[in-house]
C-alpha positions as CSV (number, residue, x, y, z in Angstrom):
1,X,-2.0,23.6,-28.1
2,X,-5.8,23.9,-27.6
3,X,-6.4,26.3,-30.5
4,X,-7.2,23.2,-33.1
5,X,-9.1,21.8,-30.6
6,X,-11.3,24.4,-29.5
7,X,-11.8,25.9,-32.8
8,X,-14.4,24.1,-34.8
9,X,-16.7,23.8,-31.5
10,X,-20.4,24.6,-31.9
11,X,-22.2,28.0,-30.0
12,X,-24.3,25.1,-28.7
13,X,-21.3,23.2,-27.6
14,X,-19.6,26.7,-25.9
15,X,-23.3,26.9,-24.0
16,X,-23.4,22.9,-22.6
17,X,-19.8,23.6,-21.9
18,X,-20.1,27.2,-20.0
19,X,-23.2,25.2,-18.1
20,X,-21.6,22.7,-16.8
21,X,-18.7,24.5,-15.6
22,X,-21.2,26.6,-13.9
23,X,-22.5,23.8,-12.2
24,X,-19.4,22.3,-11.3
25,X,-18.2,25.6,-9.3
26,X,-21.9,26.0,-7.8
27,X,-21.5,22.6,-6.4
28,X,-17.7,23.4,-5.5
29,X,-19.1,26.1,-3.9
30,X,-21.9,25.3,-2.0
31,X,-21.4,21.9,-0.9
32,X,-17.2,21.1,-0.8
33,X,-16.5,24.7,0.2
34,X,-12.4,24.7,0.0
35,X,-10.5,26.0,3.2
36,X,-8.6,28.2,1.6
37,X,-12.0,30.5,1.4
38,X,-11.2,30.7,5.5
39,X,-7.8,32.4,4.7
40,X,-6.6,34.8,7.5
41,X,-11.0,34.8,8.7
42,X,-11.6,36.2,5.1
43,X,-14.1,33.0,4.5
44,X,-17.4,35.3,4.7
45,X,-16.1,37.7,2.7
46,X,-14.5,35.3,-0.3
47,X,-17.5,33.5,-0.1
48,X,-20.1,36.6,-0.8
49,X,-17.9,37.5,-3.8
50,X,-17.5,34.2,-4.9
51,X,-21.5,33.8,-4.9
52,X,-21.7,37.2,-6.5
53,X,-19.7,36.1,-9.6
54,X,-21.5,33.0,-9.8
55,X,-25.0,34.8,-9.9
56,X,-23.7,36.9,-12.7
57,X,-22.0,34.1,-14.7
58,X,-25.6,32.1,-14.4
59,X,-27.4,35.3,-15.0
60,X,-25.1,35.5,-18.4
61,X,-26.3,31.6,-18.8
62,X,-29.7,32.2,-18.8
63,X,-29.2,35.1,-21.2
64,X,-27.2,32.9,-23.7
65,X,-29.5,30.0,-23.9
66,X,-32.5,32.6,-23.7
67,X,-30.4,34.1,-26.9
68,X,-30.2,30.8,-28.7
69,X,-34.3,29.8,-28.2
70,X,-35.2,33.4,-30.5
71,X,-33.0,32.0,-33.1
C-alpha cells in the first residue's frame, strides 16, 4: 500500500526522515522510558542494548549526511 508512496522520495527526504525517527526513539528512550524495558528485572539489560542500537543507528546518521556534504 505504501510502495507508490514511498517511492518517488528524495535521498535527502530518506535522511530528514531516518533523523527524526532517530530522535523520536532517543527521546522515547531517554526521557518516557516504557515499563515494559523492566520486564521480569531485565530493565538494565534492555536498556544497554537499546542504547547500543541507537549509538549505531546515529553513528550510521552522521555517516549518511557526512556522505551527502562530499557530494
Amino acid at each position: 500500500m505504501l510502495v507508490p508512496y514511498l517511492r518517488g522520495r528524495t535521498r535527502s527526504d530518506w535522511r530528514w526522515a531516518h533523523t527524526l525517527a532517530l530522535a523520536y526513539w532517543t527521546f522515547q528512550v531517554a526521557l518516557l522510558t516504557p515499563p515494559w524495558f523492566a520486564f521480569q528485572g531485565q530493565r538494565e539489560a534492555v536498556l544497554h542494548v537499546v542504547l547500543v542500537m541507537l549509538t549505531g543507528a546515529a553513528t550510521l546518521n552522521v555517516l549518511l549526511w557526512r556522505n551527502a556534504a562530499r557530494r
